[in-house]
N, C-alpha and C positions, 0 to 999 in steps of 0.2 A: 504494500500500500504506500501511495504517493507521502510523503511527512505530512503533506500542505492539506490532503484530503482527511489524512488524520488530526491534523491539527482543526479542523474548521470542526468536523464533529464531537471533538472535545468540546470545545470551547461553545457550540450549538446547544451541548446537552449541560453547559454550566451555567448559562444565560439562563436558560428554561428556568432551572433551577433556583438559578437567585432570585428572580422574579417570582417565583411562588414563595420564598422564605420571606422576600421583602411585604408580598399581600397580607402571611398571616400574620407578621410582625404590627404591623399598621393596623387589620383589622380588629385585633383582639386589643389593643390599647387603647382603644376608641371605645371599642365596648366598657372597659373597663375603666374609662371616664365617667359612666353612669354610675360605679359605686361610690364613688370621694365625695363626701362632703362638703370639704371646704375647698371653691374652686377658683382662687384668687392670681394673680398674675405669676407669684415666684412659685407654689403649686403645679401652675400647668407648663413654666419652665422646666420645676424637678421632675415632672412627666416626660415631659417627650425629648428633653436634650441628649438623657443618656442611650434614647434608643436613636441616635443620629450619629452617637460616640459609637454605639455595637456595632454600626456600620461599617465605622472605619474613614468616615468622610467628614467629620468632623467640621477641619478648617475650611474644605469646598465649600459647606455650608455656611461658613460665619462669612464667606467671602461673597456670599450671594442674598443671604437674608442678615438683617439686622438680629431680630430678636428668636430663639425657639416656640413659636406658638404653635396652636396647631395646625392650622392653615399651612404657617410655613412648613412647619415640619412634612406634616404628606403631602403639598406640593411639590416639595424637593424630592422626596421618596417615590412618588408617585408618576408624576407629569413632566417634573424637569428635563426637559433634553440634555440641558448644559453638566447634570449628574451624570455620568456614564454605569450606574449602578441604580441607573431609579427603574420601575417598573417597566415603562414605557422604553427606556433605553438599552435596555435588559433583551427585551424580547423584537427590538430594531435588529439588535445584534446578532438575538440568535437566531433569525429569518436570515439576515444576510450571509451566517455561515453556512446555511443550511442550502440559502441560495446558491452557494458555492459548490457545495455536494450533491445537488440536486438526484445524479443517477445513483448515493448510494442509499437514497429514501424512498418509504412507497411514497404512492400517490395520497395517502388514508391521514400519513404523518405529516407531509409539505399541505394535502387543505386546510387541516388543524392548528399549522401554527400560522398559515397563510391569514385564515380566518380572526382570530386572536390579535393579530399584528393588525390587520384593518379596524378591526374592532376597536383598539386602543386609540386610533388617529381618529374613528368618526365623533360627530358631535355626539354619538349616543353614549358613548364613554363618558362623556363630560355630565351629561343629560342624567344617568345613572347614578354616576359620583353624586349629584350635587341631590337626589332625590333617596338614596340609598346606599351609602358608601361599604353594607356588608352584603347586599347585593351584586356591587360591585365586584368585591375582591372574590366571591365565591365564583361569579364568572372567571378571573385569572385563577384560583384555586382549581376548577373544574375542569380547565382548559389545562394546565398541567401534569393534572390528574390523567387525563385524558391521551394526553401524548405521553404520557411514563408506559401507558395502558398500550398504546400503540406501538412503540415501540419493542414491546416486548411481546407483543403478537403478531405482529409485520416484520420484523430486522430480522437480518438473517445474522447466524451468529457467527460474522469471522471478524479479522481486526478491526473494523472501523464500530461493531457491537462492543467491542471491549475497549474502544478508549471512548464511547458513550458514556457505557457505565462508570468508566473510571471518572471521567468528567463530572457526572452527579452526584457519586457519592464523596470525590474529592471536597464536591460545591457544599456539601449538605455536610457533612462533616462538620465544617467552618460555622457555617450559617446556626447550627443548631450549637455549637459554641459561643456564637454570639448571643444567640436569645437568651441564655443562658448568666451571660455575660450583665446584660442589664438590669439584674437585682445584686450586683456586690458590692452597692453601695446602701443596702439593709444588713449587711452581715459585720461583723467582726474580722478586722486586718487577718487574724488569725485563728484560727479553733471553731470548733464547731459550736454551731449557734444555740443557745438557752430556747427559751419559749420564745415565741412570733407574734406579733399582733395578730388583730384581724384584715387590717388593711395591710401588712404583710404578706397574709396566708393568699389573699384576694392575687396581691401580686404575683405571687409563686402560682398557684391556678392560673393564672394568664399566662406563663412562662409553659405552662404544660399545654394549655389549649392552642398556643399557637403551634405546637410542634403536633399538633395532632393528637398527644399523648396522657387527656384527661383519662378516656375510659380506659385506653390501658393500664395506665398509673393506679386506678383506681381498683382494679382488679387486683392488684398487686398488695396495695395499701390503706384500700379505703377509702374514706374520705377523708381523713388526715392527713394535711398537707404541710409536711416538714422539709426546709432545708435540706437536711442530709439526703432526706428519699428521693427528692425532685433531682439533685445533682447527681445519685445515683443511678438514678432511673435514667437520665437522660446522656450520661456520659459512661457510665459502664456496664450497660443490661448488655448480654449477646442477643438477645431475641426481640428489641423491638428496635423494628428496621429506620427509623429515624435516631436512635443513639449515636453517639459519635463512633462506639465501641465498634458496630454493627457497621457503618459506614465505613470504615476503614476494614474492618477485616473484607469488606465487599470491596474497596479501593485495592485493596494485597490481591485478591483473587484474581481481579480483572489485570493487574501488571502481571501477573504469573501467567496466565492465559495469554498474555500476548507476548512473552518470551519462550515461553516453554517452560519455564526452572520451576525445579519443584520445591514444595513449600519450603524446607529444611535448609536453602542457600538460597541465592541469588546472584543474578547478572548484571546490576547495575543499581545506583546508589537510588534512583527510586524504591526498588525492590526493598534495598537495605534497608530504609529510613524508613518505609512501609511497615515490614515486619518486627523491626523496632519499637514504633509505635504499637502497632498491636499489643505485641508481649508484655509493655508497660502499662497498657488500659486494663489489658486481662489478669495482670497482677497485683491492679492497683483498688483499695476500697475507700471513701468516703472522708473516711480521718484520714488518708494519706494529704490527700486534695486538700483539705480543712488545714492542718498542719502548716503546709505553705501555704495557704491564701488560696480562693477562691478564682479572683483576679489575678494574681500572678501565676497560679497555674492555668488558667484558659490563655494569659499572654503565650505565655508557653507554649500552650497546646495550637494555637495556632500560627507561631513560629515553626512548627514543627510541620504541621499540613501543609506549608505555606512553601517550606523547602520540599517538600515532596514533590510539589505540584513543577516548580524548577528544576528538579531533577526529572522528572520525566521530559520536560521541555528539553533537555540536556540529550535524554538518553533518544529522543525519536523524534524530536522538532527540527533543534539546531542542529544542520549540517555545513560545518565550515569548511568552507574550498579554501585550499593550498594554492593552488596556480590559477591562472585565466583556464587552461586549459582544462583541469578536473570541473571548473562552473560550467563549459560550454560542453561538455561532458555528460555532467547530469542532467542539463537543458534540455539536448539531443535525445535522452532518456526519456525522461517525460514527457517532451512530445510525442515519442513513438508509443507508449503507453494508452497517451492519452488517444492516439488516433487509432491502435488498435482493435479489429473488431471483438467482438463476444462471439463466446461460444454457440453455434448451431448461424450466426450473421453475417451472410456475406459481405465482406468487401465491397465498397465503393469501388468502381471502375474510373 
């Protein structure tokens, strides 16, 4: 497979991705504006600033809106073009790389995102927003839903299925470490947390609902919503498919699958830094995390996925030409590739 056609469905199936972490993030905090009492200006700063810090964009944002309100806030999340991580630009991105790959998609999977990408540019997007904003995001939630769905009943499973996967769940790894990320400023620098408020426990339930993982949670723990559980649950369960634990051992399988190497070594430092990771989530419980800080280990944890994602870039993206002659080399290659017929297709005369 081309680098460049692999590179476009990675990075196709990580746009998808962040766009639906960015919808439940936004949807569920809005919801959870109906429980606060008291709703005065520095209030619905301490709301939604920190979930603009989980992002990662922090400064883009002070650079384009004065103050965190809410407006601002899921405008820039949502609609901004000038965000390269807001909704809308999310799923600009992943059409275009998909537009790239076009012959390795069905047809089921390019109307689906085709659809969604217009959907977001017509006034009925706007029209929705301003009449129903959890209407809204369950449209992008459903729509992703939908092409996870498709893809895994359409893609046929050789390389470019395995750096899909690897792309989602490298995406969702992070993302669910973010969400994660915007209650550690309820917790204690260090050790594990005493009793919680209720408008606490409120926030910890919206950390779970946005990942999808109340009713799971709850089958687990009840309706007891403790610190310790919710960081457990969502960073080292093996069996529910949004933990980070879970996404990474499914980020290891999918580089293995497309090296060959079997689980117990590796060929290349994504592999390593993969399986590392694992080893350390599968070994690791609650009071480890607590111990070091909450926030210093998700820093961490996402220093870590973050190299991964570079080392794969390393191991199957970047390919550096030595001479003029090895560039025009590889050129010559890919174009004969690309012009290549398929199996049972005649040739062009």
């Amino acid at each position: 497979m081309l680098s460049r056609v692999a590179n476009s469905l990675y990075w196709m199936s990580r746009y998808i991705e962040r766009a639906d972490n960015t919808a439940r993030l936004v949807d569920v905090n809005l919801q959870l504006l109906l429980d606060i009492r008291r709703l005065d200006d520095q209030t619905l700063a301490d709301h939604w600033l920190p979930i603009v810090q989980s992002s990662g964009d922090d400064e883009l944002f002070r650079t384009l809106h004065t103050a965190a309100t809410g407006d601002s806030v899921t405008e820039f999340l949502v609609f901004e073009t000038a965000n390269p991580n807001s909704i809308v630009s999310s799923i600009g991105q992943a059409r275009e790389n998909a537009r790239m790959v076009r012959d390795q998609l069905t047809v089921e999977f390019w109307e689906e995102l085709n659809r969604l990408y217009l959907f977001l540019h017509s006034p009925r997007a706007r029209a929705t927003w301003r009449s129903s904003p959890h209407e809204f995001f369950l449209e992008i939630k459903n729509s992703s839903l939908l092409l996870h769905g498709l893809a895994t009943a359409t893609v046929i499973r050789n390389e470019g299925w395995n750096f899909m996967q690897a792309g989602c769940y490298l995406e969702r790894a992070d993302k669910t470490s973010r969400l994660l990320d915007v209650r550690h400023t309820s917790l204690p620098a260090r050790g594990v947390p005493a009793l919680i408020s209720q408008e606490d426990a409120l926030g910890w339930s919206a950390v779970l609902r946005s990942s999808s993982a109340w009713d799971a949670y709850k089958a687990r723990h009840g309706a007891e919503v403790q610190p310790a559980y919710v960081v457990d649950f969502l960073l080292l369960s093996d069996n529910f498919p949004r933990s980070v634990r879970f996404c990474v051992c499914a980020l290891d399988a999918a580089l293995r699958r497309i090296s060959g190497t079997a689980g117990d070594r590796f060929s290349n430092d994504a592999e390593k830094l993969a399986g590392r990771l694992l080893a350390d989530l599968s070994f690791s419980s609650p009071e480890d995390i607590f111990a070091l800080g909450l926030h210093a280990y998700i820093d961490q944890l996402q220093g870590r996925v973050n190299a991964i994602g570079d080392a794969l870039f390393q191991a199957y993206i970047y390919q550096p030409f030595h001479t003029l002659e090895d560039y025009q080399l590889r050129q010559q290659e890919e174009q004969q590739q690309q012009a290549a017929p398929t199996a049972g297709q005649p040739a062009l005369a």
